[in-house]
N, C-alpha and C positions, 0 to 999 in steps of 0.2 A: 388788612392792617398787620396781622400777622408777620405776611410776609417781608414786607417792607422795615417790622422790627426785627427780621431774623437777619435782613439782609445789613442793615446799620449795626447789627452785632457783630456782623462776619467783619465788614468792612470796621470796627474798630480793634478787634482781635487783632486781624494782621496790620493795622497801622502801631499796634502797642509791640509785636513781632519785630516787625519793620523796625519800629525804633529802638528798640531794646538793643535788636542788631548792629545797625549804627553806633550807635553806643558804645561797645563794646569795642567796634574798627576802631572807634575814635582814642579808646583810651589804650586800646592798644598802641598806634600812632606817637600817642602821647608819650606813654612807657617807654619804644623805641627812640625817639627822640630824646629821652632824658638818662636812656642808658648811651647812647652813642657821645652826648652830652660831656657825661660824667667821664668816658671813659678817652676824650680829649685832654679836658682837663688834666687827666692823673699823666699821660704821655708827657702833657706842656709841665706840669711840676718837674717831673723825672727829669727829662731833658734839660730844665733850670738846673737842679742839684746836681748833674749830670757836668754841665757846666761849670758849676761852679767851685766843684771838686778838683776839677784837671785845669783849674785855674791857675795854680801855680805847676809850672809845668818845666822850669829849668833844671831841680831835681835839686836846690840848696836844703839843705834843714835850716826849719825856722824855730827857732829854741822857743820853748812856753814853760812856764816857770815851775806848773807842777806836771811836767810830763816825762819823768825820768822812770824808767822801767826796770835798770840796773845801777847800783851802787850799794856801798856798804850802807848800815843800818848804824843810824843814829840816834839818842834820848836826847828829847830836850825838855827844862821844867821851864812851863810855861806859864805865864798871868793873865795872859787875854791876847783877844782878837780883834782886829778895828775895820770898818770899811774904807777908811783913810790914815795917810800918814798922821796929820794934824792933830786928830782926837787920839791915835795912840800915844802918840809925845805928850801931849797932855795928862792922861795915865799915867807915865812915868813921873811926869816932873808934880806930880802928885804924893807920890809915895816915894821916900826916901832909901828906903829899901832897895827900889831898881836903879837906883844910882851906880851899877855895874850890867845893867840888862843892853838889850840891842835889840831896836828894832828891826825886824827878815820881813819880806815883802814876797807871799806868795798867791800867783793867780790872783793880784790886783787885793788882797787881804793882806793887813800888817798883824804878824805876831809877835809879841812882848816876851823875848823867852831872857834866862839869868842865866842860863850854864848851857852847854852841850857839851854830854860824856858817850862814850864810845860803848859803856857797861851799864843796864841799867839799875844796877844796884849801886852804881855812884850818883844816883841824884838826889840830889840837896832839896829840898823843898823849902818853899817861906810861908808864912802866916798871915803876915800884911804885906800886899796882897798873897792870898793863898795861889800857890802854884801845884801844876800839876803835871804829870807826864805827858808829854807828845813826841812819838817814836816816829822816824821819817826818814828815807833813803835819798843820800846825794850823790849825784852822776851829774862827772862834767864830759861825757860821752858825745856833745853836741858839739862842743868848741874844736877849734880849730888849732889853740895855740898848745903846743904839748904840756905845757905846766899847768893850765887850767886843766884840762882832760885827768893828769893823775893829783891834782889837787886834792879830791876826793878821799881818796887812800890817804895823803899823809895827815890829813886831820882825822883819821880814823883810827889813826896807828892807838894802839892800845898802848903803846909804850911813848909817847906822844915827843918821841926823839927829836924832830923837827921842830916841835916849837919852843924848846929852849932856845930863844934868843941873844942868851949869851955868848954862846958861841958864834960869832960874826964871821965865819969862813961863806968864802960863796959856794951857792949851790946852783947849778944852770938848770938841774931841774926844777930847782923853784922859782916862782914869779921874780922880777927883776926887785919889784918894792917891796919885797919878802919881808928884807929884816927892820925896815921901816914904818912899815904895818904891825910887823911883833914886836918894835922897838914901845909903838904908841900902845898896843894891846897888853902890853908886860907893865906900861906905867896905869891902866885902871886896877890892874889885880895883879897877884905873883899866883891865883890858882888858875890851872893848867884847865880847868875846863869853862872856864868865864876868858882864858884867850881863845880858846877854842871858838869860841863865840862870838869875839870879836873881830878874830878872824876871817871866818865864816861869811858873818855878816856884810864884813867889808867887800870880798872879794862878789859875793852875790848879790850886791846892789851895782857892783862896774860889769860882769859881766852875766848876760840874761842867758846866756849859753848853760850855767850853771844850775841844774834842775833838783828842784826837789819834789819828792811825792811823800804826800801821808799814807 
């Protein structure tokens, strides 16, 4: 009896051996399989984004509204920020105060700003609603038409020579509807930093070429 229980011990020893071993192929197997797996997948994404980076491939620039990397340095006092046109206008026609503001529209957000000066020790601030500084560079570096491109500059001009509108001589370096845009922007305010602002705004909701960055 002995023997026959030495020998049913042997023989389960190496069956637990045996299988443990197995075991082990198996999740090794397994492991391989799920690294080989994984490391398809990461090629099949890459080669997506891969894709779909050199998707545009003619070589045009596509202007995007806060993607400006150069341009002078602007202040603006600001009231708020909206997810839509709709709710900012509404803002406005709320408070009587922004009865000289303009709505700028960037990266798909509308901001409610009263003035843009060039200095920011010229900004005016309000109470109802309180405003506040928001400093941000414009570059029409994207556009194509030479007067948008240094449009930039002369709303920057510190000495804001060009937007006196009284003076009606033409300028070829500025936009064709120059002095009809500052004819309208001289009749909300006679201050030079609320056309500043009108202008601004006008010109950057006709052309998306025109960048701004916070």
């Amino acid at each position: 009896m002995k023997i026959v229980s030495q020998v049913m011990r042997k023989q389960i020893f190496r069956a637990m051996i045996i299988g443990g071993i197995v075991g082990l192929f198996g999740v090794g197997i397994f492991l391989g399989i799920l690294q080989a797996s994984t490391k398809f997948s990461s090629n099949d994404n890459t080669e997506v984004a891969t894709k779909s980076n050199n998707g545009n491939s003619s070589g045009e620039t596509i202007p995007t509204a806060g993607g400006a990397t150069n341009g002078p340095m602007l202040f603006a006092s600001q009231a708020g920020v909206y997810s839509n046109y709709e709710s900012a206008s509404a803002f406005v026609s709320e408070h009587p105060s922004l009865k000289e503001s303009a709505i700028v529209e960037v990266d798909g957000k509308f901001y409610i700003w009263t003035s843009v000066v060039t200095d920011e020790s010229q900004l005016v601030f309000l109470k109802d609603p309180a405003t506040f500084k928001k400093a941000f560079t414009l570059s029409g570096d994207s556009c194509k038409e030479a007067t948008m491109t240094e449009l930039p500059s002369v709303l920057a001009d510190k000495n804001a020579t060009k937007l006196n509108f009284k003076d009606k001589s033409k300028d070829s370096t500025l936009p064709a509807d120059w002095q009809s845009i500052g004819a309208a922007a001289s009749s909300i305010s006679t201050d030079a930093s609320i056309i500043r602002l009108q202008v601004l705004a006008h010109y950057k909701s006709k052309n998306a070429c025109l960048q701004v960055k916070f």
